[in-house]
C-alpha angles and dihedrals in degrees: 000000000000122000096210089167138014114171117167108203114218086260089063095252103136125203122211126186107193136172121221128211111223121281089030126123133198122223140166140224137179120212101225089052133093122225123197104226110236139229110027096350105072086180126143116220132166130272084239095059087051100044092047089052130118137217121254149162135209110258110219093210108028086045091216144099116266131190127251 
């Protein structure tokens, strides 16, 4: 993801013009909010946890998760 515009209004909306690769997809939390987690997990977690989260892949010989 490529952030091409961010521009914050004196109300506080904010505008963002970004530019995705391919296979990327765009969503948006709010921090106060709660998100059920989909597929198997069925859990609830806080906007905040996601938000706050990092990327990161499975590592075939060091059998763990790295960051990207």
């Amino acid at each position: 993801m490529k952030v091409i515009k961010d521009f914050t209004r004196k109300d506080g909306i904010r505008t963002v013009t970004v530019q995705l690769a391919a296979g990327e997809k765009l969503m948006v939390f709010k921090e106060d909010s709660y998100y059920r987690l989909g597929g198997q997990l069925d859990d609830v977690v806080g906007g905040y946890c996601i938000i706050e989260g990092e990327r990161v892949v499975w590592c075939s010989i060091e059998q763990k998760w790295t960051d990207v």
